[in-house]
PDB file of N, CA, C and O in Angstrom:
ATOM      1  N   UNK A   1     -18.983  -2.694  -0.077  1.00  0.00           N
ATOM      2  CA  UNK A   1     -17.944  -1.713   0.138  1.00  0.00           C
ATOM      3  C   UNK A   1     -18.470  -0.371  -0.382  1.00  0.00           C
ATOM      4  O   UNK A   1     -19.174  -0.399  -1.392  1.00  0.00           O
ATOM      5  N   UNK A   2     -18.228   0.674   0.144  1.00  0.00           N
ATOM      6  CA  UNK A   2     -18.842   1.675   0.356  1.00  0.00           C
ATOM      7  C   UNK A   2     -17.801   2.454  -0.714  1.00  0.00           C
ATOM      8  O   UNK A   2     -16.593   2.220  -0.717  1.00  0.00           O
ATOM      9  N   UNK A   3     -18.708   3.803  -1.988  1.00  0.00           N
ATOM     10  CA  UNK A   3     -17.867   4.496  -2.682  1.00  0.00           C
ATOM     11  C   UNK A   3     -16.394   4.797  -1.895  1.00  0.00           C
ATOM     12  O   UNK A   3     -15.319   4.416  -2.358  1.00  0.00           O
ATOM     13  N   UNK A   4     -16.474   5.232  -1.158  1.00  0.00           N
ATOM     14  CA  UNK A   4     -15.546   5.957   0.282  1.00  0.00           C
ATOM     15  C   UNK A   4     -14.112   4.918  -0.045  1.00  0.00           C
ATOM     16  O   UNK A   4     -13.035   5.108  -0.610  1.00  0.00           O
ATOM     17  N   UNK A   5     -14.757   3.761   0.636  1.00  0.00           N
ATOM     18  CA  UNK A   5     -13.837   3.226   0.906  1.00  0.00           C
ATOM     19  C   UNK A   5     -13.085   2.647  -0.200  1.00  0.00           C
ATOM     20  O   UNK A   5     -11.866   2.814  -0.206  1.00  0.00           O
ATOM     21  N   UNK A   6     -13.868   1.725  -1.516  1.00  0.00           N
ATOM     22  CA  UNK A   6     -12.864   2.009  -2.775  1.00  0.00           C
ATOM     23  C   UNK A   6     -11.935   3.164  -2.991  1.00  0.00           C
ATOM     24  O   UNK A   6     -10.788   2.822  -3.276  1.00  0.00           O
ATOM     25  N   UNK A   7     -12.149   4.389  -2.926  1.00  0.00           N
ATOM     26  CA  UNK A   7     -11.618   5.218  -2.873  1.00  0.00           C
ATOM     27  C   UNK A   7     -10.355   5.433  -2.330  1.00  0.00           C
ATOM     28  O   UNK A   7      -9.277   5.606  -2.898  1.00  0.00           O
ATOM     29  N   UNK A   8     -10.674   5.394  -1.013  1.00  0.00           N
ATOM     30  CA  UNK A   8      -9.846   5.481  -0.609  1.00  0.00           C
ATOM     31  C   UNK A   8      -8.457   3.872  -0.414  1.00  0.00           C
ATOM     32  O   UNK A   8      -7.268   3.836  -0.098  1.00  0.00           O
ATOM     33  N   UNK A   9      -9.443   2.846  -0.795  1.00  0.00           N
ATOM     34  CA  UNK A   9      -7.927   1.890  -1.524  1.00  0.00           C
ATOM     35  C   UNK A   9      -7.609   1.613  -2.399  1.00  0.00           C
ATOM     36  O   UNK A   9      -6.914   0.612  -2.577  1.00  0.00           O
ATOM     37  N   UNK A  10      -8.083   2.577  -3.507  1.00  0.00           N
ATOM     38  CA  UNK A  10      -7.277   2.981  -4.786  1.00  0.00           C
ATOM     39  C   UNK A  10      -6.251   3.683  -4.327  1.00  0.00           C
ATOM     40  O   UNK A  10      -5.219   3.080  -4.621  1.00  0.00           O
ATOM     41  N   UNK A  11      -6.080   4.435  -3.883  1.00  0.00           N
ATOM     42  CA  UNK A  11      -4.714   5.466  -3.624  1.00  0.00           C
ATOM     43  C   UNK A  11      -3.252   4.220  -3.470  1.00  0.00           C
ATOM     44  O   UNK A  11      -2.177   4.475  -4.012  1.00  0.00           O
ATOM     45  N   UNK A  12      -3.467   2.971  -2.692  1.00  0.00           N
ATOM     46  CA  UNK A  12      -2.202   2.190  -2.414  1.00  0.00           C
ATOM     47  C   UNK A  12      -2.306   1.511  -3.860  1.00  0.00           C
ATOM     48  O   UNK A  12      -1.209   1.398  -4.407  1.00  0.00           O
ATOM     49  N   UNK A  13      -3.254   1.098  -4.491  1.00  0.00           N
ATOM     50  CA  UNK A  13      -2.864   0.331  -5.473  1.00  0.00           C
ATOM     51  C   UNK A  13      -2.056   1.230  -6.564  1.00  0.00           C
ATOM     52  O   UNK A  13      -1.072   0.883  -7.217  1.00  0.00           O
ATOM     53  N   UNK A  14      -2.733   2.472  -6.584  1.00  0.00           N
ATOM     54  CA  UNK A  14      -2.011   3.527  -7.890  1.00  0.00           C
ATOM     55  C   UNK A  14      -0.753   3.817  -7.179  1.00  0.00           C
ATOM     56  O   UNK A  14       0.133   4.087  -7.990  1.00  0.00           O
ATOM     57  N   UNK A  15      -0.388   3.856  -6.047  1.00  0.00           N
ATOM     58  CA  UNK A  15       1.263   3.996  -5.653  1.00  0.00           C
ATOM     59  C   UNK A  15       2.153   2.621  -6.102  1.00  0.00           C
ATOM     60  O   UNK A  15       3.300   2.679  -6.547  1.00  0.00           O
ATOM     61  N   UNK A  16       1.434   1.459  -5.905  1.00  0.00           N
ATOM     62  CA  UNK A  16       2.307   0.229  -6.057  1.00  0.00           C
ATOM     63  C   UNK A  16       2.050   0.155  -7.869  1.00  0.00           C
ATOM     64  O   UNK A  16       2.997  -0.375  -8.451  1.00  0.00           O
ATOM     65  N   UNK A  17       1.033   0.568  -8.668  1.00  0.00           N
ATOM     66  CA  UNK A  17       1.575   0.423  -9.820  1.00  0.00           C
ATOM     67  C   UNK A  17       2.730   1.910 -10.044  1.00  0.00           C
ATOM     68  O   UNK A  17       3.238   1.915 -11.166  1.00  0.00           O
ATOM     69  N   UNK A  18       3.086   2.890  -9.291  1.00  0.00           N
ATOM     70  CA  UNK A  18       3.859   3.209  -9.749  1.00  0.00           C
ATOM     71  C   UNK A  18       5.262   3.126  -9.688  1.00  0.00           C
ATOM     72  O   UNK A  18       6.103   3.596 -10.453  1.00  0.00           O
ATOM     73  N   UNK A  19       5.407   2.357  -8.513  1.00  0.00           N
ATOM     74  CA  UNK A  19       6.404   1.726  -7.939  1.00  0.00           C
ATOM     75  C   UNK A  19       6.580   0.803  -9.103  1.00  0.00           C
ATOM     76  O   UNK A  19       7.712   0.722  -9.579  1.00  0.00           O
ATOM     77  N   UNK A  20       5.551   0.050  -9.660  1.00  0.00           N
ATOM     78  CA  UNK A  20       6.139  -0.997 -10.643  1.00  0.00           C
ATOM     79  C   UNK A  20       6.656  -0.302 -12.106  1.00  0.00           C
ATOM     80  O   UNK A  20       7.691  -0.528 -12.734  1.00  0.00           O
ATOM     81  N   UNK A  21       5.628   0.557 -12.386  1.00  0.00           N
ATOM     82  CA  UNK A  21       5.987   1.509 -13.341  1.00  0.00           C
ATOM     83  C   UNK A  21       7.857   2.133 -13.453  1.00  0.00           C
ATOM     84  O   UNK A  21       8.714   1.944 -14.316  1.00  0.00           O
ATOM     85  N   UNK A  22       7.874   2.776 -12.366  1.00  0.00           N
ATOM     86  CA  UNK A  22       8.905   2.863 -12.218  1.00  0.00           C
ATOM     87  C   UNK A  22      10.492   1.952 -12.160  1.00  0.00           C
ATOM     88  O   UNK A  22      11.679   2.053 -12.469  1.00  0.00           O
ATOM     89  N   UNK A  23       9.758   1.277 -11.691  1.00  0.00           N
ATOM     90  CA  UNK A  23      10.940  -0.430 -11.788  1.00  0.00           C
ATOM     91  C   UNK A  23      11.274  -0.245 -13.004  1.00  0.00           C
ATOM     92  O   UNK A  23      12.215   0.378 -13.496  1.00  0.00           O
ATOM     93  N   UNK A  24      10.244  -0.964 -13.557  1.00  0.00           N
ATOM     94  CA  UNK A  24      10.700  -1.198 -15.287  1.00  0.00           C
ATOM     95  C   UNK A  24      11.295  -0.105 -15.881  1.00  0.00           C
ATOM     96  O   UNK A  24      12.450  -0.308 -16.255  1.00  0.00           O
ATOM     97  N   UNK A  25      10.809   1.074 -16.091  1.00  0.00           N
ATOM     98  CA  UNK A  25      11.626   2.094 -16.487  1.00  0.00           C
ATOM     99  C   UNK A  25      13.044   2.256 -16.217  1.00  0.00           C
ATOM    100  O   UNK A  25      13.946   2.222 -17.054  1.00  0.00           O
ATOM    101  N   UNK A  26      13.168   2.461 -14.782  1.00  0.00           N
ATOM    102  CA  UNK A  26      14.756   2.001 -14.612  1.00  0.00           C
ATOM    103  C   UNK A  26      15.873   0.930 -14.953  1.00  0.00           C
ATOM    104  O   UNK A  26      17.098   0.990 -15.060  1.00  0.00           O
ATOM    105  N   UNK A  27      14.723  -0.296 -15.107  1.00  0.00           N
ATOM    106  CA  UNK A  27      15.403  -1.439 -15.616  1.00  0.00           C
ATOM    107  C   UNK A  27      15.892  -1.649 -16.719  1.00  0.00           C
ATOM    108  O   UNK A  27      16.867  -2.379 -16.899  1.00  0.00           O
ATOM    109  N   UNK A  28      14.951  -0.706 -18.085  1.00  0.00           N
ATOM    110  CA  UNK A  28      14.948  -0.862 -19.417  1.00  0.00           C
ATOM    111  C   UNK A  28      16.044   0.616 -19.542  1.00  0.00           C
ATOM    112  O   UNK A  28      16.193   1.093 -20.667  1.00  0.00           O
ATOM    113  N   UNK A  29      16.595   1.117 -18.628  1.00  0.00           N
ATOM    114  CA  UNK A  29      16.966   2.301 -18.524  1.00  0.00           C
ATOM    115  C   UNK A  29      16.967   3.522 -18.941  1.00  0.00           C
ATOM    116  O   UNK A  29      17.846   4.265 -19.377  1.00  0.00           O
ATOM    117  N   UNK A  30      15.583   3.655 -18.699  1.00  0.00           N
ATOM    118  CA  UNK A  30      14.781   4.846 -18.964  1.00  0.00           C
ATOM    119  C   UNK A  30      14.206   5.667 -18.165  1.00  0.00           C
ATOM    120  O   UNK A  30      13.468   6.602 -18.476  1.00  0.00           O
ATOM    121  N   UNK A  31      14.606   5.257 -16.892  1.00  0.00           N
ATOM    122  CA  UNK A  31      14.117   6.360 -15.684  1.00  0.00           C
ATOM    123  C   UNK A  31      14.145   7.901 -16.265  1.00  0.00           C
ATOM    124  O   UNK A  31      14.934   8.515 -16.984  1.00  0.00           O
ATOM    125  N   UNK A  32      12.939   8.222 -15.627  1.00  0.00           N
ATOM    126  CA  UNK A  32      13.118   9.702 -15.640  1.00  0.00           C
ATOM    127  C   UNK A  32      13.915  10.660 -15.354  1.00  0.00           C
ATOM    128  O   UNK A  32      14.551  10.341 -14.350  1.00  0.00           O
ATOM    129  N   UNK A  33      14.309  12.049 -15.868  1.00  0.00           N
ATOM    130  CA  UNK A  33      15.456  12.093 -14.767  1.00  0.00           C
ATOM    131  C   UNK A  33      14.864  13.495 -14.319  1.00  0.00           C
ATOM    132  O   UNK A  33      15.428  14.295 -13.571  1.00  0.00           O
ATOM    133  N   UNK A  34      13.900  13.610 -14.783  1.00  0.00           N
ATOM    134  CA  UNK A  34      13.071  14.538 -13.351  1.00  0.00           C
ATOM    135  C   UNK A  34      13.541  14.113 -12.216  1.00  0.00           C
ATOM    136  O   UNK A  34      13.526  12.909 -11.959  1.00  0.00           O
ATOM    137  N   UNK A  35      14.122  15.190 -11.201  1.00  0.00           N
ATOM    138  CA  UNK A  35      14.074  14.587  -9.754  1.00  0.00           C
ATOM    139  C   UNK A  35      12.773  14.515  -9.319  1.00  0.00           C
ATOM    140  O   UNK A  35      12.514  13.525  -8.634  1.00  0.00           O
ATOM    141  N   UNK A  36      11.641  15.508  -9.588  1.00  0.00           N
ATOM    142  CA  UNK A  36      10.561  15.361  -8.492  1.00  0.00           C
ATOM    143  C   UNK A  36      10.172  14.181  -8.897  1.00  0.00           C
ATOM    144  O   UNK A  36      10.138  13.569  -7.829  1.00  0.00           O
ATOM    145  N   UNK A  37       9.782  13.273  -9.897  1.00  0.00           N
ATOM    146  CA  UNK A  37       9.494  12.533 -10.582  1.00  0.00           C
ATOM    147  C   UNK A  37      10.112  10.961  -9.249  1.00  0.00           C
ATOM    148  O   UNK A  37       9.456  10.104  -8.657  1.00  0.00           O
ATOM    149  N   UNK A  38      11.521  11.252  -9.287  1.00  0.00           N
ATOM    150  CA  UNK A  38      12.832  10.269  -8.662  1.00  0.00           C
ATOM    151  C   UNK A  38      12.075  10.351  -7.235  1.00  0.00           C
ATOM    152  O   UNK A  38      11.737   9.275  -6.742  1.00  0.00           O
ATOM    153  N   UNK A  39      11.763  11.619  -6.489  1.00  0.00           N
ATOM    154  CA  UNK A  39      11.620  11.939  -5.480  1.00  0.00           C
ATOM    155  C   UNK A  39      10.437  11.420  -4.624  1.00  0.00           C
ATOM    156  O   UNK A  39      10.323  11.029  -3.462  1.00  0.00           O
ATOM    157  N   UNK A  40       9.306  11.637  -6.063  1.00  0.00           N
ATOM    158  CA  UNK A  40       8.041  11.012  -5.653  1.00  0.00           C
ATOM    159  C   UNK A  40       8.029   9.228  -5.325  1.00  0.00           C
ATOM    160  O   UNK A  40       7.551   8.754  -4.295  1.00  0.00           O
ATOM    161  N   UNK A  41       8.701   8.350  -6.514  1.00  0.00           N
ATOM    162  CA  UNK A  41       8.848   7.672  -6.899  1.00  0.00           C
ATOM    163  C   UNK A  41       9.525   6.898  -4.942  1.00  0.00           C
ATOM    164  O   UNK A  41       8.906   6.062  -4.284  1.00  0.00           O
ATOM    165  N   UNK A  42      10.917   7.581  -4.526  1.00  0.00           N
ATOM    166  CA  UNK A  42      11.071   6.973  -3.286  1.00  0.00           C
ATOM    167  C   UNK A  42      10.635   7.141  -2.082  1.00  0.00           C
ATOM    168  O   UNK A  42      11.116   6.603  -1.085  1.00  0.00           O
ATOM    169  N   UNK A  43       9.114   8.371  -2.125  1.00  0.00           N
ATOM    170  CA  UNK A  43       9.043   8.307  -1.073  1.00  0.00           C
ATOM    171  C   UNK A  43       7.758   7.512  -0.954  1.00  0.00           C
ATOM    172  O   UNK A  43       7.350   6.906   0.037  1.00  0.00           O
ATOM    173  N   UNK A  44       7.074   7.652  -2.409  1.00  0.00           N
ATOM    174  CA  UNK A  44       5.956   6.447  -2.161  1.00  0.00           C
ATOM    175  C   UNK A  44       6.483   4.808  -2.021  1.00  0.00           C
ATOM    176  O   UNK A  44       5.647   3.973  -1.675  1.00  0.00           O
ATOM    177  N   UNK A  45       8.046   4.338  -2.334  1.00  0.00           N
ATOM    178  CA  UNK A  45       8.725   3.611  -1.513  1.00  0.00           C
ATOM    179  C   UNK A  45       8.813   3.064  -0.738  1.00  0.00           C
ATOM    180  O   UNK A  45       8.634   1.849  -0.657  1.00  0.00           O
ATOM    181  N   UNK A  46       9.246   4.112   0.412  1.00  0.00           N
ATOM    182  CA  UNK A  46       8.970   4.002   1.487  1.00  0.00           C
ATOM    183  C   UNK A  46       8.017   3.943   2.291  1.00  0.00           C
ATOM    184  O   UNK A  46       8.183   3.498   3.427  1.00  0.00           O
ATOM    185  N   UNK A  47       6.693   4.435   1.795  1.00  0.00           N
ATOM    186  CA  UNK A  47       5.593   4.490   2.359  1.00  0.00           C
ATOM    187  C   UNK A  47       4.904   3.160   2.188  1.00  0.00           C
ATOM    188  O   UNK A  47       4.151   2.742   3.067  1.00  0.00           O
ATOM    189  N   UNK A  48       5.191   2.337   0.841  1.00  0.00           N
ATOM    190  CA  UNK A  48       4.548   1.500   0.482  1.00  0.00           C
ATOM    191  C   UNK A  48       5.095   0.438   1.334  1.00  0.00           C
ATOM    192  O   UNK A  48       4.452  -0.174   2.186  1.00  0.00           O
ATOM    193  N   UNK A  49       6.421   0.254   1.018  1.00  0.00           N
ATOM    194  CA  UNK A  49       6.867  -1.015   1.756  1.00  0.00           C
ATOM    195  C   UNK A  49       6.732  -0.090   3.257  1.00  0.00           C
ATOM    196  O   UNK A  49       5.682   0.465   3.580  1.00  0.00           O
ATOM    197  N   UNK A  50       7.901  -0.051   4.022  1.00  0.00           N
ATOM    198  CA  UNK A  50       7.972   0.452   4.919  1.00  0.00           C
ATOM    199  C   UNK A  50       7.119   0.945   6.143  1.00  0.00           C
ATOM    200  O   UNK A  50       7.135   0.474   7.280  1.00  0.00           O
ATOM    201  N   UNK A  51       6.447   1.885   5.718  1.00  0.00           N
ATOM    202  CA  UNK A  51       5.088   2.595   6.650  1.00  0.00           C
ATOM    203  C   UNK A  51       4.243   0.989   6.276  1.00  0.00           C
ATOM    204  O   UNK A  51       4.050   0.288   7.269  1.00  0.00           O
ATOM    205  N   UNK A  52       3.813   0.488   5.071  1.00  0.00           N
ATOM    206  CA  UNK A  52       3.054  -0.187   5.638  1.00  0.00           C
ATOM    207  C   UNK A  52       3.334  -1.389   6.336  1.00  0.00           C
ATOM    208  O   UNK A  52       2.412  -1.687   7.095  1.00  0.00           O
ATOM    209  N   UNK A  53       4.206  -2.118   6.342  1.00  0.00           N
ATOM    210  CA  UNK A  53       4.730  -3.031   6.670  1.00  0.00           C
ATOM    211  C   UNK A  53       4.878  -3.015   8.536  1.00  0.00           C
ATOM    212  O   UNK A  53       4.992  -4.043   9.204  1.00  0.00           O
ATOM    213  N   UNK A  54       4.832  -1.282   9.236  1.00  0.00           N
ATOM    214  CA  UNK A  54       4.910  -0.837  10.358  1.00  0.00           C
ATOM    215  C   UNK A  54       3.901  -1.387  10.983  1.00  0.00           C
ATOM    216  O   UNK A  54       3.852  -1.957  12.073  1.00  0.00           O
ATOM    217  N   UNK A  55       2.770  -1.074   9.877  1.00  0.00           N
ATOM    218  CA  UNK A  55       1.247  -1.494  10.372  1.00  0.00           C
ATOM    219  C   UNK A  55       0.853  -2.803  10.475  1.00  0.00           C
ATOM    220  O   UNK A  55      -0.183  -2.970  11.117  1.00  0.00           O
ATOM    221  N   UNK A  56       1.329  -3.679  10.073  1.00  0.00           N
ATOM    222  CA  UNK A  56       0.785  -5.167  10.391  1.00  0.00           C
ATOM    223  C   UNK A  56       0.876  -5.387  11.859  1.00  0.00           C
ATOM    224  O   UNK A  56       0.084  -6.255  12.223  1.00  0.00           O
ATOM    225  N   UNK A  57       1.790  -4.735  13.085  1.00  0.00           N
ATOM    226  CA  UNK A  57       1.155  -5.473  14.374  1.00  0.00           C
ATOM    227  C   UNK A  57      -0.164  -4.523  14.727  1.00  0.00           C
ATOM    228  O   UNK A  57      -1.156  -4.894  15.355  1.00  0.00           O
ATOM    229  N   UNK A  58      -0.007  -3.663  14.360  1.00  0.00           N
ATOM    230  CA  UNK A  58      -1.548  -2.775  14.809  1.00  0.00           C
ATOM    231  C   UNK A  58      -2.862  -3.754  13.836  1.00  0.00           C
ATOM    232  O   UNK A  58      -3.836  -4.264  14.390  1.00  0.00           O
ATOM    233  N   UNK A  59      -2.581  -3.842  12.294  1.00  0.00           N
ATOM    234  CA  UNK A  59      -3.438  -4.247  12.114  1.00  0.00           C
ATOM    235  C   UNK A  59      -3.844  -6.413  12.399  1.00  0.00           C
ATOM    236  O   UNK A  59      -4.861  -7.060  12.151  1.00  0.00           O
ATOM    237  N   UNK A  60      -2.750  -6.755  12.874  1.00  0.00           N
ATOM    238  CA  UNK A  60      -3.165  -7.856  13.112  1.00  0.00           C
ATOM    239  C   UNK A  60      -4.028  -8.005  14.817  1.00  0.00           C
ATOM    240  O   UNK A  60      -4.976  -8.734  15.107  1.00  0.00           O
ATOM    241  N   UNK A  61      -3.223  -6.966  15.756  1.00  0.00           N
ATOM    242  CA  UNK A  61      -3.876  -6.830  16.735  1.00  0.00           C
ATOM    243  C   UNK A  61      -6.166  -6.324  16.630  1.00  0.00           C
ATOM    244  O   UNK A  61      -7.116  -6.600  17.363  1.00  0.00           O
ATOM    245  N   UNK A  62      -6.015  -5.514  15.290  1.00  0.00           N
ATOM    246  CA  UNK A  62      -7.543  -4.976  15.092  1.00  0.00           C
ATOM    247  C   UNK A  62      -8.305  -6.192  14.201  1.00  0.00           C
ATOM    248  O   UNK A  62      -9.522  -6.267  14.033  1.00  0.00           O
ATOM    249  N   UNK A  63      -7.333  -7.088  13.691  1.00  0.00           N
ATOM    250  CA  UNK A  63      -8.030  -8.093  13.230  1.00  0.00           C
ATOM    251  C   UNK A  63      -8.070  -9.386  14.170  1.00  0.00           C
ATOM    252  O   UNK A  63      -8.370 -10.428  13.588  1.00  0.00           O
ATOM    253  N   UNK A  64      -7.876  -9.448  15.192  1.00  0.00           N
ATOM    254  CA  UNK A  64      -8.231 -10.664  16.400  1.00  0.00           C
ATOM    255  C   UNK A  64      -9.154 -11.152  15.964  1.00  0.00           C
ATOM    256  O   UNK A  64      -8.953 -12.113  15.222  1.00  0.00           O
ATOM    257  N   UNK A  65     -10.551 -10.730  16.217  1.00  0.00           N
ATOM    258  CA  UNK A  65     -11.765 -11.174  16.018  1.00  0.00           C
ATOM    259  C   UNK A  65     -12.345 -11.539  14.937  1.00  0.00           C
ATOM    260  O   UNK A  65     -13.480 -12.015  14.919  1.00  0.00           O
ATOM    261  N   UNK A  66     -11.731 -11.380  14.069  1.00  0.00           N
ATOM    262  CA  UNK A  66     -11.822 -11.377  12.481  1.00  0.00           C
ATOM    263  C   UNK A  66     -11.929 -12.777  12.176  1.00  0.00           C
ATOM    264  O   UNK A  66     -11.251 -13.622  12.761  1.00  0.00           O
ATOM    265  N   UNK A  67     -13.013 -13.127  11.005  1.00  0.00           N
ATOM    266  CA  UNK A  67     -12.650 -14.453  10.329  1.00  0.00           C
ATOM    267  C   UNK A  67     -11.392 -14.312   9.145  1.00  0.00           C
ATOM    268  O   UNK A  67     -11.439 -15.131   8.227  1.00  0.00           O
ATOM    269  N   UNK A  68     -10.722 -13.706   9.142  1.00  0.00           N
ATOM    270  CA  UNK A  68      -9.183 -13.713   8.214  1.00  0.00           C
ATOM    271  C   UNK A  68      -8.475 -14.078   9.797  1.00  0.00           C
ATOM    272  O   UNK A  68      -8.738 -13.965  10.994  1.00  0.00           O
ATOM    273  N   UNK A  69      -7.113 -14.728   8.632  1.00  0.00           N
ATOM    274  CA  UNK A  69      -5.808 -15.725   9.301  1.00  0.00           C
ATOM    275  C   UNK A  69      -5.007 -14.373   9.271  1.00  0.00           C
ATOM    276  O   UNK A  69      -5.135 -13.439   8.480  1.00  0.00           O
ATOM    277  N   UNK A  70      -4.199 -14.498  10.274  1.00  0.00           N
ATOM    278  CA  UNK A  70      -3.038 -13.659  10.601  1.00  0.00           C
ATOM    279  C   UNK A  70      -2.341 -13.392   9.130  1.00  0.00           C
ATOM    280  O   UNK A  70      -2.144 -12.197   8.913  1.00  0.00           O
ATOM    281  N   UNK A  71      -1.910 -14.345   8.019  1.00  0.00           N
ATOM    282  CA  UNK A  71      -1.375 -13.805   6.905  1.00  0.00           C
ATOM    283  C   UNK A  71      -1.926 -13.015   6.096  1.00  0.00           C
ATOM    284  O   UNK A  71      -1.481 -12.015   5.531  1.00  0.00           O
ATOM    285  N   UNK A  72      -3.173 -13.631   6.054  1.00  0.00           N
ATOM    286  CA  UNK A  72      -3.810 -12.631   5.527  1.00  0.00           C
ATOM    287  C   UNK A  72      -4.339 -11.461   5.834  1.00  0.00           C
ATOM    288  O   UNK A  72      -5.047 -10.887   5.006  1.00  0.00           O
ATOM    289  N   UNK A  73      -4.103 -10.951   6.983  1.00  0.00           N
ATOM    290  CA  UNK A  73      -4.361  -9.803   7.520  1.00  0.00           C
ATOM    291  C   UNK A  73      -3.410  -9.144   7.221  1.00  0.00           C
ATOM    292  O   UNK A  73      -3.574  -7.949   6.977  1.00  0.00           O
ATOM    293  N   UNK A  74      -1.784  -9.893   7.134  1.00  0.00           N
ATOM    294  CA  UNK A  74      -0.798  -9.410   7.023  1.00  0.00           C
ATOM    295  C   UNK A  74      -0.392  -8.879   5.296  1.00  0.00           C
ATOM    296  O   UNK A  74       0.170  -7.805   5.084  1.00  0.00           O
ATOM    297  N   UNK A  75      -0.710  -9.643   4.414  1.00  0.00           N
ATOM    298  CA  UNK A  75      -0.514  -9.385   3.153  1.00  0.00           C
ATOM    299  C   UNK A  75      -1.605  -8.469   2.929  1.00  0.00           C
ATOM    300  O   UNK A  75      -1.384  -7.838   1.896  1.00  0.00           O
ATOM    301  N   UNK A  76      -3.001  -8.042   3.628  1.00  0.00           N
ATOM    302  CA  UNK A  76      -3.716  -7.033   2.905  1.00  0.00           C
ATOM    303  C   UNK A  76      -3.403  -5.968   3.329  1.00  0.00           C
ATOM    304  O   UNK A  76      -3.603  -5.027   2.560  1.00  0.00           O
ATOM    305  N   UNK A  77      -2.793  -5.653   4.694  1.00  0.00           N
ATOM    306  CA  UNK A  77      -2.472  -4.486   5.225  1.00  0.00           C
ATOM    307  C   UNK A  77      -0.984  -4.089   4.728  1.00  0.00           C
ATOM    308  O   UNK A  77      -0.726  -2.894   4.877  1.00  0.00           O
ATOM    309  N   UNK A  78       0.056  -4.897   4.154  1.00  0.00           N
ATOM    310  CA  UNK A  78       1.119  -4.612   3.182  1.00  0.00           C
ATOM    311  C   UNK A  78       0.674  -4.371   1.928  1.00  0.00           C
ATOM    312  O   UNK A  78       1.548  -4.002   1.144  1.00  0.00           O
ATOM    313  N   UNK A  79      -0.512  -4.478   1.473  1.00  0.00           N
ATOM    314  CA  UNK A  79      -0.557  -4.153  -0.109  1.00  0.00           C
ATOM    315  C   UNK A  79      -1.755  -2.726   0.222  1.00  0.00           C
ATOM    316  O   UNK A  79      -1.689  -1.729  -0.498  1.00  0.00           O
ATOM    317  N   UNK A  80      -2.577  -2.793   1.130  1.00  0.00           N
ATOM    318  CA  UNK A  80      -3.778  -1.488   1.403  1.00  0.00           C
ATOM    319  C   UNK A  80      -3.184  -0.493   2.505  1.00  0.00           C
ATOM    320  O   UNK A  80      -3.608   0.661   2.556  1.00  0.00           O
ATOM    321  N   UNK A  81      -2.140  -0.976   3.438  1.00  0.00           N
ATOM    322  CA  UNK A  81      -1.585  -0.186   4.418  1.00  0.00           C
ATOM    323  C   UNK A  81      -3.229   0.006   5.216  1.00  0.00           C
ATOM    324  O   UNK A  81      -4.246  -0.663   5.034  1.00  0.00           O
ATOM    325  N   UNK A  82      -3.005   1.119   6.084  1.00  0.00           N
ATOM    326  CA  UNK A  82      -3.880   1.133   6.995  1.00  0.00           C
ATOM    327  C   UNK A  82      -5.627   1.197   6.413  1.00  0.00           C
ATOM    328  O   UNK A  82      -6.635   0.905   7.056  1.00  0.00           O
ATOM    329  N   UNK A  83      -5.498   1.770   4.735  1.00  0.00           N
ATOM    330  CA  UNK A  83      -6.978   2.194   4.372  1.00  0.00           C
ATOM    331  C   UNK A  83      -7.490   0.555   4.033  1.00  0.00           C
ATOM    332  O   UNK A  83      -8.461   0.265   3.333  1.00  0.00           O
ATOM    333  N   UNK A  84      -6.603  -0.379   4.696  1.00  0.00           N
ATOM    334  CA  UNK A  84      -7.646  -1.741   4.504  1.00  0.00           C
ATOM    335  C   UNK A  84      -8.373  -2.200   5.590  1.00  0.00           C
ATOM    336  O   UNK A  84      -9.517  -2.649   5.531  1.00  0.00           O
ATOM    337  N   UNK A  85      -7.248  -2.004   7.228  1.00  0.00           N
ATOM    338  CA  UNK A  85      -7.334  -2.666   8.162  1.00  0.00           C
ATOM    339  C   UNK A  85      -8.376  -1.404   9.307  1.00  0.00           C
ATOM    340  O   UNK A  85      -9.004  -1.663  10.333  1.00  0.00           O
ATOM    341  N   UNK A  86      -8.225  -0.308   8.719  1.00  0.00           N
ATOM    342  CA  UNK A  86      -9.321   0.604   9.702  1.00  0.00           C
ATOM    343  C   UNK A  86     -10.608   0.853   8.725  1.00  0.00           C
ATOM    344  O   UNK A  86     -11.351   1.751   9.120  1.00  0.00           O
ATOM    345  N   UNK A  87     -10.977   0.221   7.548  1.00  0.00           N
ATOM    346  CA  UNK A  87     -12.126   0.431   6.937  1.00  0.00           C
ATOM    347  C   UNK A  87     -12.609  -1.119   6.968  1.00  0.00           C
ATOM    348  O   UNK A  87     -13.341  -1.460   6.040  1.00  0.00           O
ATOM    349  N   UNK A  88     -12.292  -2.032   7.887  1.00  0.00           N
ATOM    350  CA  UNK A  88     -12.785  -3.043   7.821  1.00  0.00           C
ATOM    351  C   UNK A  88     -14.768  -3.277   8.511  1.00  0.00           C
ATOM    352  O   UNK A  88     -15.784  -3.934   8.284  1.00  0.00           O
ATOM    353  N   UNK A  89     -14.266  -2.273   9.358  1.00  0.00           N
ATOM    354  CA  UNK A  89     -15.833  -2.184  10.152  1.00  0.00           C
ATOM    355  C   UNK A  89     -16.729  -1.472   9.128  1.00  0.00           C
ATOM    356  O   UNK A  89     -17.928  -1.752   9.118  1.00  0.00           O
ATOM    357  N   UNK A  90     -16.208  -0.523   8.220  1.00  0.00           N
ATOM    358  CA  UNK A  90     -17.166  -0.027   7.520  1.00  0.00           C
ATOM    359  C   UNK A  90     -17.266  -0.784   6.260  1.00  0.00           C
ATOM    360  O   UNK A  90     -18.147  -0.380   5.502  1.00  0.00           O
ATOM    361  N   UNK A  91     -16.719  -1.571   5.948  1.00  0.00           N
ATOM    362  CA  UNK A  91     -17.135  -2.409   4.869  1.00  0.00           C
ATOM    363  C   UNK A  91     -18.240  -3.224   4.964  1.00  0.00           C
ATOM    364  O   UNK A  91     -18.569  -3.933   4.013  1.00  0.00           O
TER     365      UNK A  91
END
C-alpha cells in the first residue's frame, strides 16, 4: 500500500473515531456545546454512515472480479467509504 493511499484512509478512520469520541461525550454528558464542534460532529455523520453506505452498490459492482466476498466488500467500503474501493487497483 502506497504512502498515498494510507493517507488517504486515515481520513475515514479519524472521522469514525470522532464519531465515537463524540458518542461518549454525549453519553457521559459532556458534549461540547460549541456548535461548530456539534456541526462538524453531524455532518461527518452523515458522511460516515450515510454517503458511505450509498457506495456499497458502486463499490460491490467495482469489486466483481475481486477475490473479496460481497460482505466484505461491503463492510470495507462502510468503514473506508470510497478511499477503499477506488484505491483498490493501486494497492
Amino acid at each position: 500500500m502506497s504512502l498515498k493511499t494510507a493517507a488517504l484512509r486515515a481520513i475515514p478512520i479519524l472521522g469514525w473515531l470522532y464519531l465515537a469520541v463524540g458518542l461518549l461525550a454525549a453519553l457521559m454528558d459532556r458534549a461540547p456545546g460549541n456548535r461548530l464542534l456539534r456541526a462538524i460532529w453531524w455532518i461527518d455523520a452523515f458522511l460516515s454512515i450515510v454517503v458511505h453506505a450509498a457506495q456499497i452498490p458502486a463499490a460491490l459492482r467495482a469489486a466483481e472480479s475481486s477475490d473479496r466476498s460481497p460482505i466484505e466488500t461491503a463492510v470495507l467500503t462502510q468503514v473506508f467509504g470510497a478511499t477503499w474501493w477506488k484505491t483498490q487497483e493501486a494497492a
